[in-house]
Short mmCIF file of the C-alpha atoms (twelve columns), coordinates in Angstrom:
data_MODEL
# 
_entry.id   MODEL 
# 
loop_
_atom_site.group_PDB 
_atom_site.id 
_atom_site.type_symbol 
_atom_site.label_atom_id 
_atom_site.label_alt_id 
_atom_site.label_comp_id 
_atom_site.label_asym_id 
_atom_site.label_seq_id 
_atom_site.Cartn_x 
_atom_site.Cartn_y 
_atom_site.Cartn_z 
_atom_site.pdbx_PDB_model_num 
ATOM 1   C CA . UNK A 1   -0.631  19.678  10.437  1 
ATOM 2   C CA . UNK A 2   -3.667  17.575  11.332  1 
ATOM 3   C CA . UNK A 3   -2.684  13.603  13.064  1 
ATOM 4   C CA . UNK A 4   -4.291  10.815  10.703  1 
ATOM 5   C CA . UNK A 5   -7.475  10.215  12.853  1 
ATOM 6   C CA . UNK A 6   -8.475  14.211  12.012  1 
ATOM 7   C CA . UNK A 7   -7.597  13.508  8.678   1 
ATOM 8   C CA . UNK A 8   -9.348  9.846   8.208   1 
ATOM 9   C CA . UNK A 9   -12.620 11.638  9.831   1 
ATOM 10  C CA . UNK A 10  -12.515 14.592  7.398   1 
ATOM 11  C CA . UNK A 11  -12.377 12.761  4.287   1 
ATOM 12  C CA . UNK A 12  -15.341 10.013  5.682   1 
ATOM 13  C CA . UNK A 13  -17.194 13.096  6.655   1 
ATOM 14  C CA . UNK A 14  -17.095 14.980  3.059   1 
ATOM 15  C CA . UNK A 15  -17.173 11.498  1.632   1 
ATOM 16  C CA . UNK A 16  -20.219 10.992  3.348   1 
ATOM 17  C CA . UNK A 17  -21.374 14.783  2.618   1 
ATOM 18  C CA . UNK A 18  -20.341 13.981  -0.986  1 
ATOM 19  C CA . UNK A 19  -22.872 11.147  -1.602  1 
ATOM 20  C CA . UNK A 20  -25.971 12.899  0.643   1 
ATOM 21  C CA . UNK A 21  -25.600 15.856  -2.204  1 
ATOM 22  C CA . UNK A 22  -25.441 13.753  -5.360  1 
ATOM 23  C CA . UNK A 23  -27.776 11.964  -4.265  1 
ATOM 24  C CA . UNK A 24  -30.227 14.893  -3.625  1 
ATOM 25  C CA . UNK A 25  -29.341 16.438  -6.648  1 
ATOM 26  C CA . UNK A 26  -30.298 13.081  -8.903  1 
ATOM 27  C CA . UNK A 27  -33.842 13.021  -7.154  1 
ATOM 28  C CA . UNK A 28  -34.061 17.284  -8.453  1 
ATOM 29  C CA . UNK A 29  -32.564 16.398  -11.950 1 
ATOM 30  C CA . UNK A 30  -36.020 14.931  -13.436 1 
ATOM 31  C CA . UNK A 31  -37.910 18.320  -12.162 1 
ATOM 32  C CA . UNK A 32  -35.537 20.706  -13.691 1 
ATOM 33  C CA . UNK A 33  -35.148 18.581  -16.585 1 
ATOM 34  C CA . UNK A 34  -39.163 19.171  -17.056 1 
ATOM 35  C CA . UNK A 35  -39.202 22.692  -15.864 1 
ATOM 36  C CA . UNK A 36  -36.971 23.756  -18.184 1 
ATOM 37  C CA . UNK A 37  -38.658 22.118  -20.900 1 
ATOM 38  C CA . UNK A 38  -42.314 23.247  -19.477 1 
ATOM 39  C CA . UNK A 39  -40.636 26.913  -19.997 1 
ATOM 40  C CA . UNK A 40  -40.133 25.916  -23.594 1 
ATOM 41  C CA . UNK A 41  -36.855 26.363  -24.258 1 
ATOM 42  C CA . UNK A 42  -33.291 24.883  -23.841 1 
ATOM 43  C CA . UNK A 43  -31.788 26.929  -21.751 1 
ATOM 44  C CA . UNK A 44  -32.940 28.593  -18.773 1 
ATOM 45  C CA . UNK A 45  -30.467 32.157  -17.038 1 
ATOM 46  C CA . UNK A 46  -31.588 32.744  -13.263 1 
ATOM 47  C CA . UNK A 47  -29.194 34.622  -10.588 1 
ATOM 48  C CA . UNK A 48  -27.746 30.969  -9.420  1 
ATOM 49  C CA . UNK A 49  -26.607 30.080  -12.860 1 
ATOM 50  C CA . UNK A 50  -27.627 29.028  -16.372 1 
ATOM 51  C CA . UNK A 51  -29.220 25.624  -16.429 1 
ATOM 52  C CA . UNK A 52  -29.084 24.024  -19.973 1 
ATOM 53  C CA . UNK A 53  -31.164 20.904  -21.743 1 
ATOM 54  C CA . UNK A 54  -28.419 19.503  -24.730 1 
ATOM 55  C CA . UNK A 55  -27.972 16.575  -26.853 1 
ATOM 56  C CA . UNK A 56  -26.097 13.407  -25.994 1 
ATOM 57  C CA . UNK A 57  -25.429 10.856  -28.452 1 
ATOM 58  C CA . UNK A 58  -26.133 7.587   -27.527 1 
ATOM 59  C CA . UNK A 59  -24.673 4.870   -29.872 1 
ATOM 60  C CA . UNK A 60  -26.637 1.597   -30.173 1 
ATOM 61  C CA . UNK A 61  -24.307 -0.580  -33.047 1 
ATOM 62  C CA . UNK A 62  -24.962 -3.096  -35.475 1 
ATOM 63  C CA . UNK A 63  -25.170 -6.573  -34.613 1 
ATOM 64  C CA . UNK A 64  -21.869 -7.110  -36.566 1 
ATOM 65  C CA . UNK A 65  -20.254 -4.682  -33.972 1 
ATOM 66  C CA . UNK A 66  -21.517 -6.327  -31.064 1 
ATOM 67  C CA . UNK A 67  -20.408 -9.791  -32.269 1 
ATOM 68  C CA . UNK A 68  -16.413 -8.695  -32.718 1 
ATOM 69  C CA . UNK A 69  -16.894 -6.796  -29.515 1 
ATOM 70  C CA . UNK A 70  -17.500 -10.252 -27.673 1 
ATOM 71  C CA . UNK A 71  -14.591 -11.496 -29.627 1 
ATOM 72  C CA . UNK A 72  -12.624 -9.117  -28.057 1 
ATOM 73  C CA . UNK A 73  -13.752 -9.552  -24.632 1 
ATOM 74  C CA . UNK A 74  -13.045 -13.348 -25.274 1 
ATOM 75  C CA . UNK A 75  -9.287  -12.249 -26.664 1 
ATOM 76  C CA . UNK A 76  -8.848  -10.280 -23.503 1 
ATOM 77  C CA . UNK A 77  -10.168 -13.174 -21.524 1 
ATOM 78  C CA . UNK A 78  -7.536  -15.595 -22.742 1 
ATOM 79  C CA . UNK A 79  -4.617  -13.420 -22.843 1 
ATOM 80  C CA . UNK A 80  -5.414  -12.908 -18.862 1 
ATOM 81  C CA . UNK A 81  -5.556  -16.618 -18.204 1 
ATOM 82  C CA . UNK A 82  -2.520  -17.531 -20.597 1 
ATOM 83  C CA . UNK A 83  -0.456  -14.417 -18.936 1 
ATOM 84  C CA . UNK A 84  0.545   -12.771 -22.406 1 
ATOM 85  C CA . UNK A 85  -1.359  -9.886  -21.012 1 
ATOM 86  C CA . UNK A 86  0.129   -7.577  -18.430 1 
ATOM 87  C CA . UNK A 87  -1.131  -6.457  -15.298 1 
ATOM 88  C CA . UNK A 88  0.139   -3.062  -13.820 1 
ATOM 89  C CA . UNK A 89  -0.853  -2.600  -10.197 1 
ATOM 90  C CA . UNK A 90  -3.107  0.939   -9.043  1 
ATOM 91  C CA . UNK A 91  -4.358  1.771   -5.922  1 
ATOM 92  C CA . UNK A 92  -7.588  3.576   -5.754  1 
ATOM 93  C CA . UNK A 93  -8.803  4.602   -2.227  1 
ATOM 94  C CA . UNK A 94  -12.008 3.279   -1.172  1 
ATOM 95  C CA . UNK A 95  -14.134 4.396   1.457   1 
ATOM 96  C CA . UNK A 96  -16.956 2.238   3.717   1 
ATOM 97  C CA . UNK A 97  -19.209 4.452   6.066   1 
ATOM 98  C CA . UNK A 98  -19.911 2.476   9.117   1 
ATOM 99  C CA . UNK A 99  -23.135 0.784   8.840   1 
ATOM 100 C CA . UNK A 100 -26.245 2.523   10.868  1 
ATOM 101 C CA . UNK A 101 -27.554 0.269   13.328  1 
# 
């Protein structure tokens, strides 16, 4: 069994590891988004996997939506300042890397 110092260092190192590679993979997403659409289709088989172009629906609503959605947000609002809404407690890690100097 590792002590907590190995253990503290091996999450902040894949933590650390973990942003490096999204972030490298957001800066490759726009040119395999265009090769695979330069190839002319939507989906695109090579010996490290299938890549695939689909759909996503993104909603943009009516004005009468978006007014009784701030209405809501106000509701919520006031129930959290008068109390009649309840707050549960959860604890969510979060994790600083040391700042480079």
């Amino acid at each position: 069994m590792t002590d907590t110092r190995e253990t503290l260092k091996m999450y902040a190192d894949l933590k650390m590891e973990e942003a490096r590679i999204a972030k490298e993979i957001d800066l490759l997403k726009p040119a395999v988004k265009e090769a695979i659409t330069t190839i002319g289709s939507d989906k695109v088989e090579s010996d490290f996997g299938t890549f695939t172009l689909y759909p996503v629906s993104v909603w943009k609503y009516s004005p009468a939506v978006e007014k009784l959605e701030k209405q809501v947000d106000a509701l919520k609002a006031e129930e959290k300042a008068t109390g009649k809404a309840e707050a549960t407690p959860r604890y969510d890690l979060k994790f600083s890397a040391p700042k480079k100097k």
